[in-house]
N, C-alpha and C positions, 0 to 999 in steps of 0.2 A: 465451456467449463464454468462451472458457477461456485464459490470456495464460500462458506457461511463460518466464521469464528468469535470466539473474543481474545482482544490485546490488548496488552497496556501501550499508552501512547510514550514516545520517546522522544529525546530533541536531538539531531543530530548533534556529535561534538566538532566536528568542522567547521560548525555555523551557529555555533552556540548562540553567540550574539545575535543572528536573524532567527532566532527560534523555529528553525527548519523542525518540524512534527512531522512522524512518522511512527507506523505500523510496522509489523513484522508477521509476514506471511506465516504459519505452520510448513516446519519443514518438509511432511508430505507433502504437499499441497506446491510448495516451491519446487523440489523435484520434479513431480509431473509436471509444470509448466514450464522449466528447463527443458524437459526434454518434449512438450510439444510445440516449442518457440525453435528448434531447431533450425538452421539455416540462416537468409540473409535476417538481420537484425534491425530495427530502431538505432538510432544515437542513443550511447550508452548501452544496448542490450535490453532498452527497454520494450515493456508488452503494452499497448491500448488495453482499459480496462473500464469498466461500467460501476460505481462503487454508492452501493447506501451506507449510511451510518443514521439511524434514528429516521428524520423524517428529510434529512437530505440524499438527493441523489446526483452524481454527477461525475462526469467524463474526466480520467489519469492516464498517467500511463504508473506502472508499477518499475522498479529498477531491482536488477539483482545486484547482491552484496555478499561478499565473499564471505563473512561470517554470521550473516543471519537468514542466506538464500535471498527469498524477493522481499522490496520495503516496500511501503506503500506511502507518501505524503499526504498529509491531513492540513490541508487549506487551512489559513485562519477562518472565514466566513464560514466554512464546515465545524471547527472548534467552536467559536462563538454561538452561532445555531442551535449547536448539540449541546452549549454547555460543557466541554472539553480540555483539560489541558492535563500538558505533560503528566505519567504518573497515573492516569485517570485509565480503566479499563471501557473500551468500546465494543458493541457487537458493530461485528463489520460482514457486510456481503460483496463478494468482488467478482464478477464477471469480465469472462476474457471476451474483446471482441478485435477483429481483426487479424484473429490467424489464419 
């Protein structure tokens, strides 16, 4: 399954301080991978996932969250790269791999 969107990036508030960045799936798109991650799970319920943004590309896993469906973490070297921060809208491509 392959998910093409744009986000705004966010910083988690748990970790304000370590400036945890993060995406937020389209809630279709979190749905169906909810339900095609069915069964045993990752730590945390997380999915392996294959992610471009701009001209980076490189290996996550995605985590789901009770009120936004699946997130997605945005590496600093991914931010910096692209040019990115908090606030800022990303095209993102996310590919599941490993289910």
């Amino acid at each position: 399954m392959i998910v093409t969107f744009d986000a705004e990036l966010w910083i988690w508030d748990a970790r304000r301080a370590e400036s945890w960045t993060f995406v937020s799936l389209p809630a279709e798109a979190s749905e169906e991978i909810r339900e095609l991650a069915e069964g045993p799970r990752r730590g945390f319920g997380s999915v392996r996932v294959r992610v471009t943004i701009g001209g980076s590309t490189w290996r996550t896993s995605i985590f789901p969250d009770s009120e936004r469906g699946y997130v997605l973490p945005i590496k600093r070297a991914v931010r910096t790269a692209e040019t990115l921060d908090a606030g800022d809208v990303a095209s993102v491509t996310v590919e599941l791999i490993d289910l």
